[in-house]
C-alpha positions in Angstrom: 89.2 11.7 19.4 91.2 13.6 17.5 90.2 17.0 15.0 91.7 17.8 12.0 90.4 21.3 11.0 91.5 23.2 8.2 89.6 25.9 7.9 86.9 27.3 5.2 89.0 29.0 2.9 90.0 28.2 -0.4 93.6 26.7 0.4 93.9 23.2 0.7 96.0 21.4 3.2 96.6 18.3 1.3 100.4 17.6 3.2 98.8 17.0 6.4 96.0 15.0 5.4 98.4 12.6 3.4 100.3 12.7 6.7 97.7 11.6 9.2 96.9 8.7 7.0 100.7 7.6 7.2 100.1 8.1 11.0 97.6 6.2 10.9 99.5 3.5 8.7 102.1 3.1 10.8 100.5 3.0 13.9 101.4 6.2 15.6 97.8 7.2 15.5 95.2 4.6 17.2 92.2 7.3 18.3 89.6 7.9 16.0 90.4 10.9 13.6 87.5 13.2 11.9 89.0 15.5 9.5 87.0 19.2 8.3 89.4 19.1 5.0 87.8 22.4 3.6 89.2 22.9 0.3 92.0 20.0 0.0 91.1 17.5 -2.9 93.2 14.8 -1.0 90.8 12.3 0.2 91.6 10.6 3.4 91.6 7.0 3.5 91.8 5.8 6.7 89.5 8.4 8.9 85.8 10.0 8.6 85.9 13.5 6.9 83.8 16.3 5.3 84.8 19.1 3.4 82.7 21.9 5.8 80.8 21.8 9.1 78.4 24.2 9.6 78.5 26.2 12.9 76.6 23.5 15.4 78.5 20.4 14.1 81.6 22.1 13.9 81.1 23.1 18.1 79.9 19.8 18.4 82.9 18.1 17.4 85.1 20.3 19.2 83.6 19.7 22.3 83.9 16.3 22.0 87.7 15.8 20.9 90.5 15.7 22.9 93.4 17.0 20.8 92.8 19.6 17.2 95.3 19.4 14.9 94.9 22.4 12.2 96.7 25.0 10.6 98.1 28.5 11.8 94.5 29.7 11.7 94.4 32.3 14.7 90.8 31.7 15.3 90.5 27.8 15.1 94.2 27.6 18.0 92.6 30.0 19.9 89.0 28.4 20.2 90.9 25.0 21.1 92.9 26.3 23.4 90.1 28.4 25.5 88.3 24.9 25.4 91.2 23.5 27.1 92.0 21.1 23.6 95.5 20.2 23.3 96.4 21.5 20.1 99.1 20.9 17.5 99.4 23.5 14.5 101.4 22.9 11.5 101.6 26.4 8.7 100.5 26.6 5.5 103.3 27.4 3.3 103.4 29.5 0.3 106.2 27.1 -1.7 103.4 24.6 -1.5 100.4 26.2 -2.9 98.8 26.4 0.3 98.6 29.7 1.4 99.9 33.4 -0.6 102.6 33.9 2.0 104.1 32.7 5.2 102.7 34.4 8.0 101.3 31.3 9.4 105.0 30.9 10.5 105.2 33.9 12.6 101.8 33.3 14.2 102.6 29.7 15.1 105.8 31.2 16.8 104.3 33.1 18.8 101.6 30.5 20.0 104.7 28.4 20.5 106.6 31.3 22.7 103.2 31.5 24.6 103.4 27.2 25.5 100.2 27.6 24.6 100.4 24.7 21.7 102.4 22.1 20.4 103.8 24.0 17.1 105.3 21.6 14.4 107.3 23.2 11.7 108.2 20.4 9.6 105.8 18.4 8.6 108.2 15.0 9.4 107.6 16.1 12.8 104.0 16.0 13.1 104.3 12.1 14.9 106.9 13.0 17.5 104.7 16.1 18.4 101.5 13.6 18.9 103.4 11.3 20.8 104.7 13.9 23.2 101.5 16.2 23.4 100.2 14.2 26.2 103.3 14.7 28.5 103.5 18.2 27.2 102.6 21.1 29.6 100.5 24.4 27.9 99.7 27.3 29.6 96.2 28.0 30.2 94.9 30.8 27.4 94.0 34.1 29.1 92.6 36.5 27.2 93.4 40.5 27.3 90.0 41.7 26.0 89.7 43.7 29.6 92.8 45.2 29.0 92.3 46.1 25.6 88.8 47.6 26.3 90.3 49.4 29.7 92.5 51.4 27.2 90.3 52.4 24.5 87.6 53.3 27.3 90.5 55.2 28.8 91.6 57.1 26.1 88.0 58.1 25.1 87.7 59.5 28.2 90.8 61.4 27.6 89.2 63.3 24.6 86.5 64.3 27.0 
């Protein structure tokens, strides 16, 4: 199964909804599709959706997918990814109404420098990245809290 999760904020992400249904049209997408549309008014035609999930339904989907495919979110790529979810991410853009700025960009490039996910930066690309995300090879996520809290306990103990 595949997740489509945009977030809970008050951009909508109608471009990649509208884009999974042509997917979907034209037979690049066969697996079942739920979609967590947030705040898009686009209304998929061809997949299940809801507009929010609260926290338990929301875990319970993820655990259940295979692939996410979402926006430059930080927190949503880096819960897929520590769940071992292959994971494409498209940004929000500003020119689009979909976000104040582009710094969905930057963060998806350095995902992308990390192999950690499949980043697509045009949205005309979103059915070549699903085709090859299962022959695609990501880096497991590792996470530095340990080295982050190893300074800061550190440098307290400096002030000592």
């Amino acid at each position: 199964m595949i997740f489509i999760t945009l977030g809970s904020q008050k951009f909508q992400f109608n471009r990649l909804l509208k884009e999974i249904d042509k997917l979907i049209d034209d037979g690049v997408i066969e697996d079942e599709v739920f979609a967590q549309i947030g705040a898009s008014e686009y209304i998929p035609r061809n997949y299940k959706y809801e507009y929010f999930l609260d926290r338990n339904r929301f875990a319970e989907i993820m655990n259940s997918c295979d692939t996410v495919i979402t926006h430059g979110g930080t927190g949503v790529i880096i819960g897929a990814v520590k769940k071992g979810k292959r994971v494409i991410a498209v940004p929000r853009l500003a020119k689009y109404g979909e976000h104040v700025d582009d710094h969905q960009l930057q963060l998806l490039h350095q995902f992308d420098d990390l192999q950690l996910i499949c980043a697509c930066y045009e949205m005309n690309d979103l059915g070549e990245c699903y085709k090859n995300l299962k022959t695609m090879q990501f880096r497991p996520y590792v996470s530095n809290t340990d080295v982050v809290i190893a300074s800061i306990d550190e440098y307290l103990k400096s002030l000592e």
